[in-house]
C-alpha positions as CSV (number, residue, x, y, z in Angstrom):
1,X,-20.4,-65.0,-8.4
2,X,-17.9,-66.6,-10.6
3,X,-16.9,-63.2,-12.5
4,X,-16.9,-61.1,-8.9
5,X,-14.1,-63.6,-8.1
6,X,-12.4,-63.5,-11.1
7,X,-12.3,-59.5,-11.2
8,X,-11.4,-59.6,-7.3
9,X,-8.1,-62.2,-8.3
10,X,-7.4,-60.1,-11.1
11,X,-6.8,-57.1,-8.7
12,X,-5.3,-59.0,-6.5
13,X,-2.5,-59.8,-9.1
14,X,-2.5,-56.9,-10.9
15,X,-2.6,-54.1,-8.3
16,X,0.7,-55.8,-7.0
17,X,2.0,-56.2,-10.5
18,X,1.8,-52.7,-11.1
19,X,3.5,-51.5,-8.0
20,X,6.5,-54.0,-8.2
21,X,6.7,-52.4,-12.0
22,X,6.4,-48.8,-10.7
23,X,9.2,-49.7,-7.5
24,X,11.6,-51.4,-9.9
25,X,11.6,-48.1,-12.6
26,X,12.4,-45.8,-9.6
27,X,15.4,-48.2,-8.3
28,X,16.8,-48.4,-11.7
29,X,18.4,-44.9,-11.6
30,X,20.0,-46.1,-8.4
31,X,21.9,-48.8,-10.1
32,X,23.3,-46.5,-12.7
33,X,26.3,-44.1,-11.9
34,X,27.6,-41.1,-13.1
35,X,31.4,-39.8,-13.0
36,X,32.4,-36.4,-13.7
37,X,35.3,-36.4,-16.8
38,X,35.1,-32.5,-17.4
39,X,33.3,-29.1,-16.3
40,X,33.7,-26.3,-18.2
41,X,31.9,-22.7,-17.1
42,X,30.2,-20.6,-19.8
43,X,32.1,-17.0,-20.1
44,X,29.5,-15.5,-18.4
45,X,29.8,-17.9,-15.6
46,X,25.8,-18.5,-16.0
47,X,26.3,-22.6,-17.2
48,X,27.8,-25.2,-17.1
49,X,28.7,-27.9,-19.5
50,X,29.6,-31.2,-18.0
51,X,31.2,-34.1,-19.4
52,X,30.6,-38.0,-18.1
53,X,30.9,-41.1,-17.7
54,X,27.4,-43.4,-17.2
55,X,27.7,-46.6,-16.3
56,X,24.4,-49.0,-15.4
57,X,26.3,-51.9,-14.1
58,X,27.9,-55.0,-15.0
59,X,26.0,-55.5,-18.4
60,X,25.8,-52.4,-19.8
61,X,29.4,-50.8,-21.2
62,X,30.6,-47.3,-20.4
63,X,29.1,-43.8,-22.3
64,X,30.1,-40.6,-22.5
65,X,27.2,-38.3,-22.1
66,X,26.9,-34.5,-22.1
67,X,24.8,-32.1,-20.2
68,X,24.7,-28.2,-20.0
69,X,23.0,-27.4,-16.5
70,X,22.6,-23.9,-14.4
71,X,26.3,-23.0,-12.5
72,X,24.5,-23.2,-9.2
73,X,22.8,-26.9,-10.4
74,X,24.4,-29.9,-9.8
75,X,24.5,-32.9,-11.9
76,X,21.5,-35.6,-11.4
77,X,22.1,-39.0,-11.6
78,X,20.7,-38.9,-14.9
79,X,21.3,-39.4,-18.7
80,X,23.0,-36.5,-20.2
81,X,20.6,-33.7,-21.5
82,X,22.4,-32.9,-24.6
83,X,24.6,-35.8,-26.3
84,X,25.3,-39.2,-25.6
85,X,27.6,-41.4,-27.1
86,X,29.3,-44.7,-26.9
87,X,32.4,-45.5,-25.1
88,X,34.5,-43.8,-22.3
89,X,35.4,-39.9,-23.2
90,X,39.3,-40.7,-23.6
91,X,38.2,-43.1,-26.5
92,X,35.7,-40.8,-27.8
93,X,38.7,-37.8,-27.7
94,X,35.8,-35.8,-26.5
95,X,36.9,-31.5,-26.6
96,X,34.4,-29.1,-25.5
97,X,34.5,-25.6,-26.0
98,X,32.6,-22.4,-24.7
99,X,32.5,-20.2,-28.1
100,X,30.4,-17.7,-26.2
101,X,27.9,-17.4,-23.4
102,X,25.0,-19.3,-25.7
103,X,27.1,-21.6,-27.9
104,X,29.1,-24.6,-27.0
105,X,31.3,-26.8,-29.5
106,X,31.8,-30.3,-28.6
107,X,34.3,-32.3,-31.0
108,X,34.9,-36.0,-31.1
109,X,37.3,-38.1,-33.4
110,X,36.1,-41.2,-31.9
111,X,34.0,-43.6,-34.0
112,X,31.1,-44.7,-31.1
113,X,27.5,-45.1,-32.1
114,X,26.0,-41.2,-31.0
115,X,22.2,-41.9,-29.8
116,X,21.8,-38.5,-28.4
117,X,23.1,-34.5,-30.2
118,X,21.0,-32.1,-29.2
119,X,21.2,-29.0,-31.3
120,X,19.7,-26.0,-28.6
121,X,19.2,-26.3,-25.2
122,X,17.8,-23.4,-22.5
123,X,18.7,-21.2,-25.1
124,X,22.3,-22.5,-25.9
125,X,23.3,-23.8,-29.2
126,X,25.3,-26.8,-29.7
127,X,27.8,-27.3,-32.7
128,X,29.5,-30.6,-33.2
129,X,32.3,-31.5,-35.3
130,X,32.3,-34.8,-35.1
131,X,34.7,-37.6,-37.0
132,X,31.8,-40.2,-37.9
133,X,28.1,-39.9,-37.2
134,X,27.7,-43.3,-36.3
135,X,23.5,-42.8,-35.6
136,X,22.5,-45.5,-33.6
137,X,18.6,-47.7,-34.7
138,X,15.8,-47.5,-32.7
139,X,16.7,-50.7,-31.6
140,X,19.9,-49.8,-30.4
141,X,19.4,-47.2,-28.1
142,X,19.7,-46.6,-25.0
């Protein structure tokens, strides 16, 4: 009798545990934000890349993110999908180029802490000239 109630109280607990967990990690996207800096079409019109601002509230600090979506697509409230750095995009002095339809250049003389700088994506390549690879630790991502 005593474990039946002991297994019976620890559903009780944990079954609502898990769903307060699961509701609070699908609000947490709703309490970041992201603005639009820069969107720059591919030659070929097919992609875009755009440049952004995330911000996730009052304790978290501005980054400038990255991402290289469809033309047609537009941008989810999401981290960026390619790079992701530090800081606002002015004081990253964030350029990016088309070179062609599958290669993009992004150059940065700011000195932020880079946590994100992927090389391909969908079949585009990514070059980065950038001042200071300043990689962040494990614990220091975001």
């Amino acid at each position: 009798m005593k474990g039946k109630l002991i297994k019976l109280l620890s559903l009780v607990i944990i079954i609502p545990a898990l769903l307060l967990i699961i509701a609070l990690e699908l609000l947490m996207d709703d309490f970041c934000q992201n603005d639009v800096h820069l969107e720059v079409l591919s030659p070929d019109k097919g992609h875009k890349a755009i440049l952004f601002t995330r911000s996730c509230g009052a304790t978290t600090g501005y980054s400038s993110q990255l991402s290289i979506i469809k033309e047609h697509d537009a941008l989810d409230n999401e981290g960026g999908n390619v790079f992701v750095m530090d800081n606002h995009p002015n004081v990253n002095k964030l350029v990016i180029n088309w070179l062609s339809d599958s290669a993009l250049h992004v150059l940065s003389n700011g000195e932020s802490r880079i946590y994100k700088a992927e090389k391909k994506i969908s079949g585009i390549t990514i070059n980065y000239n950038l001042a200071k690879e300043h990689k962040a630790t494990p614990q220091q991502e975001k």
